[in-house]
N, C-alpha and C positions, 0 to 999 in steps of 0.2 A: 517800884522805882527803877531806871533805866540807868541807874547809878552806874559811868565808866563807857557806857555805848550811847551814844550823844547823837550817834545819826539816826538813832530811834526815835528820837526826840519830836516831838508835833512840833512844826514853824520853821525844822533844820532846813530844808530843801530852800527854803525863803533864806537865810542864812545864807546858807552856802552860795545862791546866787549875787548877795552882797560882796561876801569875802572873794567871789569872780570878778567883781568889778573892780576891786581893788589891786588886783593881780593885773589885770589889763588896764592900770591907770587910768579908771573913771574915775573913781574915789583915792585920795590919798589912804583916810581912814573910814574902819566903819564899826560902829556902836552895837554890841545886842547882850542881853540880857537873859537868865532864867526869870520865865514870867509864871512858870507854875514850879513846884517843889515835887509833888506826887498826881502823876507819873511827870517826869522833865520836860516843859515845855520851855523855846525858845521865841523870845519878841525880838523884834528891831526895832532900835529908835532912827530912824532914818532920817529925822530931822536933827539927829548930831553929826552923820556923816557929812565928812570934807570930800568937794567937788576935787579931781586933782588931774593933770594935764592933759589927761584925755588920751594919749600917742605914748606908746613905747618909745619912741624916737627922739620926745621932746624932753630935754631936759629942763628942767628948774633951775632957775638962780638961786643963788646962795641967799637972795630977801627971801625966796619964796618959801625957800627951805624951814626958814626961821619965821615967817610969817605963819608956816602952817602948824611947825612946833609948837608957837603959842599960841594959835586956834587954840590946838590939841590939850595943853595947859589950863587954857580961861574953860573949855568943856568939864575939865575931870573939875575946876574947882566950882562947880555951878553945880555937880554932882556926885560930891566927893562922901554925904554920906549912906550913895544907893552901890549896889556891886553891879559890875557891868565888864565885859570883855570886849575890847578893842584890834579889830589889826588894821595892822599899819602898815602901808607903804614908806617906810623909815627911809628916811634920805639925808645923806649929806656926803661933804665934800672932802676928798684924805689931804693931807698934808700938799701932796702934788697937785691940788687943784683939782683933782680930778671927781666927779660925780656917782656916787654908788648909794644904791638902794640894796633893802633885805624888808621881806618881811617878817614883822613878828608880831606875834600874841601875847597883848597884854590883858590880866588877870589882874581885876579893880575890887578887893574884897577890903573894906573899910573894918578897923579891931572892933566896931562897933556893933557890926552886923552881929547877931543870934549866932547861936553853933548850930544849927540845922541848915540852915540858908549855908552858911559858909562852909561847913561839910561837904553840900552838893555842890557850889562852885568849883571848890579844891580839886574834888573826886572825877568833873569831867575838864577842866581844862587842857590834862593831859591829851587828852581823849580828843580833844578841839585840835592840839598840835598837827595828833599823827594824821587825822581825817581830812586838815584841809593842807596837808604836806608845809607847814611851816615853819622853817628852820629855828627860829628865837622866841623865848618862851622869858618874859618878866613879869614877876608880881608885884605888886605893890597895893599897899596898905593907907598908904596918905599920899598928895599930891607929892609932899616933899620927898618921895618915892622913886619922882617920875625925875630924871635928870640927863639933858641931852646930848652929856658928856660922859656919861656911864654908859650909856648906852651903845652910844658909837665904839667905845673906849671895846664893850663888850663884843659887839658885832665885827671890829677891826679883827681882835684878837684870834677870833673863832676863823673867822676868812682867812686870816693870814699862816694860821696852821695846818691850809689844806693842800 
């Protein structure tokens, strides 16, 4: 098992050219999954990744911001009882109006899942942080989890201490 080394993993390199895309605003977000247990292998569901502005330059509207949230939202509840890691181009707006993204890794392990499956999610997500440099790291267990005020709430706090 490649338990904690995640870029060993068979399908990472497929991966990590999604989590690039999202970095240079192809994709808002992107979807992938452990599709084997022993040894770790990684899938993409590509068909849940969000398309997203395409241009470092271009900002989003505050609809688009909240439009893509709830994509994001209506996804995890269509697949709220499979485990799947998510990042995201996080975006929204500070008090000033002003527009700031971060990304972060989100870790979707359902109380449902086995202890063997949820073991090795646990075990490499860190391991997903450091490899694809991403600053915010949340888990969550049920969609009710996932909350777009906590997050920011989260993200502000950590920016605003540097």
């Amino acid at each position: 098992m490649n338990l904690g080394n995640i870029a060993l993993a068979q399908g990472f390199e497929d991966v990590k050219k999604q989590v690039e895309k999202v970095k240079t605003k192809k994709y808002t977000y992107t979807v992938f999954y452990i599709s084997k247990n022993d040894p770790v292998s990684l899938g993409i569901h590509e068909e849940l990744s969000l398309e997203g502005v395409k241009s470092v330059k271009k900002t989003p509207t505050k609809e688009q911001v909240k439009q893509n949230w709830e994509t994001f939202i209506e996804m995890c509840k269509e697949h709220e009882k499979e485990s799947f890691f998510v990042v995201y181009d996080f975006g929204y707006f500070t008090d000033e109006d002003v527009y700031r993204s971060s990304l972060i890794l989100c870790s979707f392990i359902p109380d449902t899942i086995k202890g063997m499956a949820k073991m090795i999610y646990s075990t490499n997500v860190q391991s997903l942080k450091e490899v694809f440099s991403i600053p915010f790291l949340f888990q969550a267990n049920t969609v009710e989890d996932l909350n777009f005020d906590e997050f920011k709430k989260h993200i502000k706090g950590i920016q605003v201490s540097f």
